[in-house]
Structures are given as C-alpha cells and as structure tokens.
C-alpha positions as CSV (number, residue, x, y, z in Angstrom):
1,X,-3.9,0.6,-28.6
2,X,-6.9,0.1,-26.2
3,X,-6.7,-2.9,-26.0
4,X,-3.1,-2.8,-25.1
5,X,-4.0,-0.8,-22.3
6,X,-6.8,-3.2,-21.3
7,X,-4.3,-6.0,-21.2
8,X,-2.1,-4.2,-19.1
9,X,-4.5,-3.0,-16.9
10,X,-6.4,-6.4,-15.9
11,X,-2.3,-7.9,-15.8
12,X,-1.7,-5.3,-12.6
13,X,-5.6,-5.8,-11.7
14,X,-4.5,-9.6,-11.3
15,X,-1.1,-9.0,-9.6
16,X,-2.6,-7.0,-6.9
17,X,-5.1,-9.3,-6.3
18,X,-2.2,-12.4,-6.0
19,X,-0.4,-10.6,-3.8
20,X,-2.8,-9.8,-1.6
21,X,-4.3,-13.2,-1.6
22,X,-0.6,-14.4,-0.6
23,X,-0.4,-11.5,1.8
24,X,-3.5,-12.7,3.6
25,X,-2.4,-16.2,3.9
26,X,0.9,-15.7,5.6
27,X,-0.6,-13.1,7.9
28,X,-3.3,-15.9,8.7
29,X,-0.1,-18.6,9.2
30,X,1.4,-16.4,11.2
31,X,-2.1,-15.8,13.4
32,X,-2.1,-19.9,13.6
33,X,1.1,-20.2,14.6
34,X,1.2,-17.5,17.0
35,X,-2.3,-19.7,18.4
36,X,-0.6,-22.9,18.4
37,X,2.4,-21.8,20.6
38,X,-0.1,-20.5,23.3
39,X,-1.4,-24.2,23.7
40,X,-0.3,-26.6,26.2
C-alpha cells in the first residue's frame, strides 16, 4: 500500500511541476509578445 501511495504522490509531484513549467512559458510568451509590440 505504500508504495501505492508513493506512486501517487510523485504522479501529482510531477503534474504540478508540468503545469507550472507550462504556466511559466506562456507567461514568458506573453512578456515577449507584449516586448515585441512596443518595437518600431
């Protein structure tokens, strides 16, 4: 059963840390973009 726990643990561990990897991409798109527009 620990191990099961384990598992599920490091499975949310790892979806947290995905989505917050993909978060901080598109927030750092977003930054470019918004940089790019500025620009003659």
């Amino acid at each position: 059963m620990a191990r099961g726990e384990a598992l599920v643990a490091c499975d949310a561990a790892r979806r947290l840390a995905v989505a917050t990897l993909m978060a901080e991409r598109a927030a750092q798109a977003v930054a470019e973009g918004s940089n790019r527009q500025k620009l003659p």
